[in-house]
LUMPA-547950 format. One line per field, with one value per residue (C-alpha): residue in three letters; x, z, y. Coordinates in steps of 0.02 Angstrom, whole numbers. Layout:
! residues N
r (ALA ...)
X (X ...)
Z (Z ...)
Y (Y ...)
This chain:
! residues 139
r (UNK UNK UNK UNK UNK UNK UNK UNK UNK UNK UNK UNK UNK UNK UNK UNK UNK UNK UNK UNK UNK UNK UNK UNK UNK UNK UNK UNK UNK UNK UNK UNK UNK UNK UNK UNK UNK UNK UNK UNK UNK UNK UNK UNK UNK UNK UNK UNK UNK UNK UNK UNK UNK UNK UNK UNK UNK UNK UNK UNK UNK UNK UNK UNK UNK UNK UNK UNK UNK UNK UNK UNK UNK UNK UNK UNK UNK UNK UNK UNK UNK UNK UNK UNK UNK UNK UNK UNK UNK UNK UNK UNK UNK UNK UNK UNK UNK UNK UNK UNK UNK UNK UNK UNK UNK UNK UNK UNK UNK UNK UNK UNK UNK UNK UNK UNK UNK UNK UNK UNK UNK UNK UNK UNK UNK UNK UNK UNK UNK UNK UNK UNK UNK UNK UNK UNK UNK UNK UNK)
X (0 67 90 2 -16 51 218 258 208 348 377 511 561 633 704 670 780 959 947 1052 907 881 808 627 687 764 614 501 572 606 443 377 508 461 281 317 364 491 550 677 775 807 896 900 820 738 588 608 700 565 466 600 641 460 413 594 571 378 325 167 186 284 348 450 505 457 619 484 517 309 354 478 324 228 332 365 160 201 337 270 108 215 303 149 135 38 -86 52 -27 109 120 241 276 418 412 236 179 4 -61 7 -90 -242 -121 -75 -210 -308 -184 -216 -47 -70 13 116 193 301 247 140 141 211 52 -24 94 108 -77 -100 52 -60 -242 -143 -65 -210 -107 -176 -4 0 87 165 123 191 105)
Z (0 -59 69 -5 161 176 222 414 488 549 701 762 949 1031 1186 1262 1393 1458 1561 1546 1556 1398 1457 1421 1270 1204 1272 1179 1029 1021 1073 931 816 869 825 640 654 572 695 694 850 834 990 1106 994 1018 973 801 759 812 684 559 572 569 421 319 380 338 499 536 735 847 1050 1142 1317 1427 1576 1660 1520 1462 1401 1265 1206 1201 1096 975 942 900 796 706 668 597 495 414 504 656 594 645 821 981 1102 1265 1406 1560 1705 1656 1801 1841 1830 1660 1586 1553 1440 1345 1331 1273 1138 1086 1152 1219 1404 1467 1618 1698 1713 1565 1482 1326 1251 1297 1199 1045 1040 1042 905 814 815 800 633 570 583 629 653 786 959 961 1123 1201 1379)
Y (0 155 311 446 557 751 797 792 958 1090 1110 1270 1229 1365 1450 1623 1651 1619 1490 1334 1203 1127 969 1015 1081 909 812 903 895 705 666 781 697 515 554 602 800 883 984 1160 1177 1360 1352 1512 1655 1815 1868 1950 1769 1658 1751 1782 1562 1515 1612 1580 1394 1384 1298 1234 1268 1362 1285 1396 1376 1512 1503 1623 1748 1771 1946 1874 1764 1906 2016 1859 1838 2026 2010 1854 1956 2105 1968 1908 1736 1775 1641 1492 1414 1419 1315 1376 1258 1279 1401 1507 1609 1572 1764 1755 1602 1688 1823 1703 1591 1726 1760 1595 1502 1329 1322 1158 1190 1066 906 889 744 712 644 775 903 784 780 968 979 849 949 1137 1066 961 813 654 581 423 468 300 264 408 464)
């Protein structure tokens, strides 16, 4: 039987602050690989690069990892509507202070803070593409 399905979506995974935990980071990003996404590690970038990568790199999503840094996330949504791809879905997870979920929720960012599960993450990456990729088993 032939394979006739759409590319694997795009995922840019990215930092926003200078801490030295990249743990999450890695994590994410295999788990996302392991369930069929292409995924960018744009490593620790600012704002105006999140949105300058995921428009030159035509991604279908965007994760960054907060470090506590909610502003930075903020000013990339900006930045990556000025850049004319304010339409790709984010997801953040890491250190999110709780008075700032709602922000960002509202903005339409997906929250994981620690301790989500990795299902849970791949299956959000799965219905913000449109991709009805398998997990794999992952939990």
């Amino acid at each position: 039987m032939s394979d006739h399905s759409q590319p694997p979506a795009r995922v840019l995974v990215a930092k926003s602050s200078l801490d030295g935990h990249w743990r999450g980071v890695a994590v994410v990003s295999r788990a996302l690989r392991e369930a069929g996404f292409e995924v960018i590690l744009g490593g620790m970038l600012r704002p105006s690069e999140i949105a300058s990568v995921a428009a030159a790199e035509d991604v279908d999503l965007v994760g960054i990892n907060v470090g506590g840094r909610v502003e930075v996330v903020e000013r990339a949504l900006d930045e990556m509507e000025s850049a004319g791809v304010g339409d790709i879905p984010v997801f953040v997870g890491g250190t999110v202070p709780p008075q700032a979920i709602p922000r960002l929720t509202a903005r339409g960012v997906e929250v994981f803070p620690p301790g989500s599960s990795l299902g849970a993450i791949v299956d959000s990456a799965r219905r913000l593409t449109g991709r009805n990729i398998p997990t794999g088993g992952l939990s």
